[in-house]
C-alpha positions as CSV (number, residue, x, y, z in Angstrom):
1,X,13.2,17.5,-7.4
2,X,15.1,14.7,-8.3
3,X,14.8,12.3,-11.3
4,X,14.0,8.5,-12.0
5,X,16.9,6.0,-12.9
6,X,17.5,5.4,-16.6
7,X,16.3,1.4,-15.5
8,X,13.0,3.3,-15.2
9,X,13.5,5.5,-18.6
10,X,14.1,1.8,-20.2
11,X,10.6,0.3,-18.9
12,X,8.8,3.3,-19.6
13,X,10.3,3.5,-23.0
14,X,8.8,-0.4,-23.4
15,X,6.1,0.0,-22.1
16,X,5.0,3.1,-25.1
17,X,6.6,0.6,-27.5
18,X,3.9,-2.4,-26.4
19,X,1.1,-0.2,-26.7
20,X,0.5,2.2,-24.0
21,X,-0.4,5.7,-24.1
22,X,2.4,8.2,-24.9
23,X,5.5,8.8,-23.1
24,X,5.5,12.0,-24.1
25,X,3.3,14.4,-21.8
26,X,1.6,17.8,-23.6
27,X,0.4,20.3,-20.5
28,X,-2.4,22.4,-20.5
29,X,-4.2,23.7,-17.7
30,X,-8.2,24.0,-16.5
31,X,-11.0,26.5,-16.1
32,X,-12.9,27.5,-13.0
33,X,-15.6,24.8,-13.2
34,X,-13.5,22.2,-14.1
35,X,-11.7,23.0,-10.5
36,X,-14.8,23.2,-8.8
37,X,-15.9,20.1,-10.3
38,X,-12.9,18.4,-9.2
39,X,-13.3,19.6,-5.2
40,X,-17.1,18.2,-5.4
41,X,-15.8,15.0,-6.7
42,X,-12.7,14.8,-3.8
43,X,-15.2,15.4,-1.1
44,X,-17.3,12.8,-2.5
45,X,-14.3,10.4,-2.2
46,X,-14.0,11.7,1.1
47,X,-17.1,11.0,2.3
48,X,-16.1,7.3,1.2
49,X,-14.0,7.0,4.3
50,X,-17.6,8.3,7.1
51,X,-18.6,5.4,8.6
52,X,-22.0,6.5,8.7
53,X,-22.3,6.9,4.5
54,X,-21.0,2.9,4.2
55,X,-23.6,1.3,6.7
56,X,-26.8,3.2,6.6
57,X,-28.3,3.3,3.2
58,X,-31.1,5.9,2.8
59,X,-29.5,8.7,4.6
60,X,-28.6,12.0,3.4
61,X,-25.0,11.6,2.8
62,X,-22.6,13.4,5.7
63,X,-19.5,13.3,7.3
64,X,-19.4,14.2,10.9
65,X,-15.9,16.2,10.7
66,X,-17.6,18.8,8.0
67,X,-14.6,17.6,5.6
68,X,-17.0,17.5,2.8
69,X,-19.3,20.6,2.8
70,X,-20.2,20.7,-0.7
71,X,-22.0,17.0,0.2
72,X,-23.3,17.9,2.7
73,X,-25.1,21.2,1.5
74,X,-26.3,19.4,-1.3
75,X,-29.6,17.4,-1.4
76,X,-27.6,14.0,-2.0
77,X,-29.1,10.4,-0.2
78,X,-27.6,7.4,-0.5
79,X,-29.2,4.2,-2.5
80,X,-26.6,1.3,-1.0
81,X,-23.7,1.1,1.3
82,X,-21.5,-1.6,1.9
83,X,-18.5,-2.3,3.9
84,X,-16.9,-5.2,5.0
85,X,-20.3,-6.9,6.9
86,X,-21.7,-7.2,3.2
87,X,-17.7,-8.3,1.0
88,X,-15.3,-10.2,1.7
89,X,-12.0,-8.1,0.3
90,X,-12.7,-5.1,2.6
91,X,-14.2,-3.1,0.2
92,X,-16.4,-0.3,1.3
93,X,-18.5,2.2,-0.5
94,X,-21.7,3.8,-1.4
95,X,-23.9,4.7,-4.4
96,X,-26.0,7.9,-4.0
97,X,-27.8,10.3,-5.8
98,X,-27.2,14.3,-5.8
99,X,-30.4,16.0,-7.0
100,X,-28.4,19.3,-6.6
101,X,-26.2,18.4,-9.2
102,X,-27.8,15.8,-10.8
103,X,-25.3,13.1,-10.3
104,X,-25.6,9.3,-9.9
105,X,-22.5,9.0,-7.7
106,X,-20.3,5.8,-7.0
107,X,-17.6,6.3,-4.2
108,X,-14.6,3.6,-2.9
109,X,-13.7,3.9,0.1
110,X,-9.4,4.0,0.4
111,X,-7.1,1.5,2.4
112,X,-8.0,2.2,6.8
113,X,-7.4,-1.6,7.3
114,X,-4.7,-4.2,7.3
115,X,-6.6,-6.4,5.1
116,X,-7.1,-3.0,2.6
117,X,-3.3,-2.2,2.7
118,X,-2.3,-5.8,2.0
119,X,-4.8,-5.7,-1.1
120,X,-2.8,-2.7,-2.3
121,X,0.6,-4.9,-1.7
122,X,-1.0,-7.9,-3.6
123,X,1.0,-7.2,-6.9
124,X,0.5,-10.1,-8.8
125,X,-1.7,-9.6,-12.0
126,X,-4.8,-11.4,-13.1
127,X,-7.0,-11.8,-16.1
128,X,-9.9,-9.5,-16.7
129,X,-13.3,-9.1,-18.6
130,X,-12.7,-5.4,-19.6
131,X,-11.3,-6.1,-22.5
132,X,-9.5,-8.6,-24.7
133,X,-5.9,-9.6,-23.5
134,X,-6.3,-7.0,-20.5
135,X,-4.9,-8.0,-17.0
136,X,-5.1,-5.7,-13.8
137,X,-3.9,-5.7,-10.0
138,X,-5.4,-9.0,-8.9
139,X,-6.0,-7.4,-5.0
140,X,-8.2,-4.7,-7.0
141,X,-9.8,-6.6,-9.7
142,X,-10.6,-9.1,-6.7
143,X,-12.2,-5.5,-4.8
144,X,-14.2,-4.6,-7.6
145,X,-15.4,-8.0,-8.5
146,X,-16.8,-8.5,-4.6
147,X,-19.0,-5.3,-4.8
148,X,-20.1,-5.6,-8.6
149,X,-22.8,-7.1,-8.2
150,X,-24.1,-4.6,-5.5
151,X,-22.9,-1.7,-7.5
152,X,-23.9,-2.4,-10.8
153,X,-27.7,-3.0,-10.2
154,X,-28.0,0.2,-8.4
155,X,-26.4,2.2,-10.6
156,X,-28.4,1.4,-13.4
157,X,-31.7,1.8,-11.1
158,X,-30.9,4.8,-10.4
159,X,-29.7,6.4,-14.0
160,X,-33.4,4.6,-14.9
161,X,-34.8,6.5,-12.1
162,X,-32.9,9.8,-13.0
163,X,-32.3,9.9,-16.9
164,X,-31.1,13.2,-17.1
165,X,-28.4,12.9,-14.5
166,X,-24.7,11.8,-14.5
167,X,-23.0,8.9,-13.7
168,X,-19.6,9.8,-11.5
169,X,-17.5,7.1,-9.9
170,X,-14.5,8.4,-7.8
171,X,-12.2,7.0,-5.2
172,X,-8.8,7.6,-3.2
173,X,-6.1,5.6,-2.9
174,X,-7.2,1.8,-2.7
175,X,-10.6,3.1,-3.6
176,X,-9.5,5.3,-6.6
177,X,-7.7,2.3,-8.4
178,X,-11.0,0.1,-8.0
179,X,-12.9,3.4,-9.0
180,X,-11.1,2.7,-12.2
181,X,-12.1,-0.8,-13.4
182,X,-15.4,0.1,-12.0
183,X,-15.8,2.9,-14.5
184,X,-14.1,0.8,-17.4
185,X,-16.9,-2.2,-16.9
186,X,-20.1,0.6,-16.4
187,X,-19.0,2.2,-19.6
188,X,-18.5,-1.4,-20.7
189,X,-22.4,-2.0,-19.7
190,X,-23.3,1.1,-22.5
191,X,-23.9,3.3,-19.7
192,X,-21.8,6.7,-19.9
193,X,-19.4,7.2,-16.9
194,X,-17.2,9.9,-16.1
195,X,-14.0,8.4,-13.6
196,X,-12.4,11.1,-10.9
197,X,-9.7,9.3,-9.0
198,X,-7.7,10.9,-6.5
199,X,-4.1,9.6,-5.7
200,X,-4.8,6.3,-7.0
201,X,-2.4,3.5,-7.7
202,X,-1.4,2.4,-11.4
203,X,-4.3,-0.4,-11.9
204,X,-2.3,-2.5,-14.7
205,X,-0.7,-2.8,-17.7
206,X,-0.4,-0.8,-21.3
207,X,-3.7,-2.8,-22.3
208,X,-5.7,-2.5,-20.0
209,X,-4.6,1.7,-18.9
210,X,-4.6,2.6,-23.1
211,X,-8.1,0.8,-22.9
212,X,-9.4,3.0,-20.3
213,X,-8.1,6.0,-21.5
214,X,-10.2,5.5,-24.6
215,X,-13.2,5.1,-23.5
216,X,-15.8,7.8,-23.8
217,X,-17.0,9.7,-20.5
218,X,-13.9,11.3,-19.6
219,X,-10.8,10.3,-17.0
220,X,-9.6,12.4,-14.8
221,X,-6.8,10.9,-12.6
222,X,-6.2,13.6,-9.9
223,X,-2.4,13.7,-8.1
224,X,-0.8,16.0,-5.6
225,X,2.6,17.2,-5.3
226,X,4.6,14.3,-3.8
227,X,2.1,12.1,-3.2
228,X,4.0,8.4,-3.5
229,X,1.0,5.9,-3.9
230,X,0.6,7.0,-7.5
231,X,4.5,6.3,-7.8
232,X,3.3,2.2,-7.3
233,X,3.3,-0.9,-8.5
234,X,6.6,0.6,-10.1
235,X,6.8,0.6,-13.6
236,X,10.2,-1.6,-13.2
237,X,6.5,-4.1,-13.1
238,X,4.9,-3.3,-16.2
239,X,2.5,-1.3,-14.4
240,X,1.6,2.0,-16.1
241,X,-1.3,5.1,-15.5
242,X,-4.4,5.9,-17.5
243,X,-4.4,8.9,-19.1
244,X,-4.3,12.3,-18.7
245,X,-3.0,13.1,-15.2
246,X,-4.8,16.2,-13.9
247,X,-1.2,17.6,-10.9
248,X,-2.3,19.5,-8.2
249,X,1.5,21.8,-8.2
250,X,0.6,23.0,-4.1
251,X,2.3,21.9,-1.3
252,X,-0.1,20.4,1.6
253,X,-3.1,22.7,3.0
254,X,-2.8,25.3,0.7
255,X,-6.1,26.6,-1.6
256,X,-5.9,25.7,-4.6
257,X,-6.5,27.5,-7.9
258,X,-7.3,26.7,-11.5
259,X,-3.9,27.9,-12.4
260,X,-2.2,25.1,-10.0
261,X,-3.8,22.4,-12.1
262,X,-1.1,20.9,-14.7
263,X,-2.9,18.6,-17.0
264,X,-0.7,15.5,-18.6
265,X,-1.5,13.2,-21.2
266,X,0.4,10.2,-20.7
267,X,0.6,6.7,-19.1
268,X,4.6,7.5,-17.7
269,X,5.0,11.1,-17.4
270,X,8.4,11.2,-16.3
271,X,9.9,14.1,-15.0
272,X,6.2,15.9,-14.8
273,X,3.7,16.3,-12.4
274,X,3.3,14.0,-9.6
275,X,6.4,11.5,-11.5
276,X,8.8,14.5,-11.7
277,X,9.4,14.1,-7.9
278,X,11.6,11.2,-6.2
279,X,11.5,12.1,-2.5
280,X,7.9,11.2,-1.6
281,X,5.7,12.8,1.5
282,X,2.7,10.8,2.5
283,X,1.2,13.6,3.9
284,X,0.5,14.9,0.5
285,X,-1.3,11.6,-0.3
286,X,-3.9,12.6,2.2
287,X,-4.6,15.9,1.6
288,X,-6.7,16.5,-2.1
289,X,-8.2,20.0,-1.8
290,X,-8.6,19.0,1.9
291,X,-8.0,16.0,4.2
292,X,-9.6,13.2,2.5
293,X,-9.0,10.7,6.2
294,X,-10.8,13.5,8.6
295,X,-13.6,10.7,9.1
296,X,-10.9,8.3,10.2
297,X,-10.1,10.9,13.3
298,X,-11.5,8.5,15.7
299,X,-9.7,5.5,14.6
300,X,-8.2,3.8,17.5
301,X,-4.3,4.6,18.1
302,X,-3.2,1.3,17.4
303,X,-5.0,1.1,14.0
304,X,-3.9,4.7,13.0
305,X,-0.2,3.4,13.9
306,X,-0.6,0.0,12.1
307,X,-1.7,2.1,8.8
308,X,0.8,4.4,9.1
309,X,3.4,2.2,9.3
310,X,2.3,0.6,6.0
311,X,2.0,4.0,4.5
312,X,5.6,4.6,5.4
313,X,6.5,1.3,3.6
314,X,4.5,2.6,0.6
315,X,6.9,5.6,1.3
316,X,10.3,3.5,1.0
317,X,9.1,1.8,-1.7
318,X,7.9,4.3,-4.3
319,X,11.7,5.6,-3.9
320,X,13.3,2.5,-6.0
């Protein structure tokens, strides 16, 4: 593995001093059902991507290439679904309810389109109603903001439906960054929200990522191995994580254990977990306990080609 530049040291460095969470990571590891927990929530991002869970509401909640199992087994239906017919930023999603478990669940659908992938490249910052002084990705913020008012209603029908249950909002990729401000402005609502993100993008800066790490509900930002979309915006921006990082330490397609789960508090971790690595692989970006694009199998070729060129620019980038 090969380190950052000291450029990078310097901003991360500034970044602590202006109010962000530690630079300084502490490790500590996880327990059985904290993994399983974690694979429930990575198929439910998953199931993001399945056509059929973001355009026919009521249904139980599948995904045709059997990539998410533990769905699928459970008694889980969907309350809305939206997708680009119903927004106007590309954002895609459902909200459903798992009477196995007892969840309220709200899922992001990641980046599959040209319009998606040029939301992630949108850089700039804009202002927020999170919190005081907080700015955020303006392509995300702009995301969330389009299917708020579709989300939020729902969600608190449901909890009001279900009282005992818990309210879960994941994503990958694209969808795990607006998973993040969509958690931040539930919690925000006084509802209790626990955030599972799965090789998401930093969302902003120290005030809004130190905001979101303190809130109540629990954060748990999932990376794997080389993944290089968490490695963007660069922190050369002024962008920065929330905290803690939960590492998967396995290469691609591998089972993973409790004891490969690294667990870093921090909103740079340099030189640990998924930031201790330079040389990026996008493959590990799609592959979270399992493939997390096996819905997009049917994609046309020209489409598959047009993402993965992007993805390779992600690639490039997340190197400087």
């Amino acid at each position: 593995m090969v380190s950052f530049s000291s450029l990078t040291i310097f901003v991360a460095f500034y970044a602590v001093a202006n109010n962000a969470a530690p630079l300084i990571s502490q490790k500590r590891g996880i327990q059985a059902d904290q993994l399983n927990t974690l694979k429930l929530m990575g198929q439910y991002a998953s199931a993001a991507y399945c056509e059929s869970n973001y355009n026919s509401p009521g249904d139980q909640m599948n995904c045709v290439s059997g990539s998410c199992p533990l769905v699928e087994t459970a008694d889980s239906t969907s309350v809305i679904e939206y997708s680009r017919e119903e927004t106007s930023t590309d954002v895609a999603g459902y909200v459903a309810v798992d009477h196995t478990n007892k969840l309220v669940i709200v899922s992001f659908r990641g980046s599959t389109t040209i319009d998606a992938w040029l939301t992630n490249f949108d850089f700039g910052t804009t202002n927020t109603d999170i919190c005081s002084g907080c700015t955020a990705h303006r392509g995300f913020w702009n995301s969330w903001v389009d299917a708020r008012s579709r989300v939020t209603p729902a969600v608190k029908q449901a909890i009001t439906a279900f009282p005992g249950y818990k309210i879960v909002v994941t994503g990958h990729s694209l969808g795990g960054a607006i998973a993040s401000l969509a958690a931040a402005q539930l919690r925000n609502s006084g509802l209790n929200v626990a955030l599972y993100n799965f090789g998401s993008p930093r969302i902003g800066g120290s005030k809004i990522s130190n905001y979101i790490s303190n809130q109540s509900g629990g954060n748990f930002r999932v990376t794997h191995w080389s993944d290089p979309v968490p490695k963007v915006p660069l922190l050369t921006m002024g962008y920065v994580h929330i905290s803690p990082e939960y590492y998967i330490n396995k290469p691609n397609r591998q089972d993973v254990n409790a004891g490969d789960i690294q667990v870093y508090d921090g909103a740079a971790n340099l030189f640990k977990g998924n930031q201790a690595w330079l040389l990026p692989d996008v493959d590990a970006h799609r592959w979270y306990f399992g493939s997390m694009y096996s819905c997009d199998a049917k994609k046309s070729k020209r489409g598959v080609l047009e993402i993965r060129g992007v993805e390779e620019e992600v690639q490039i980038f997340a190197t400087f």
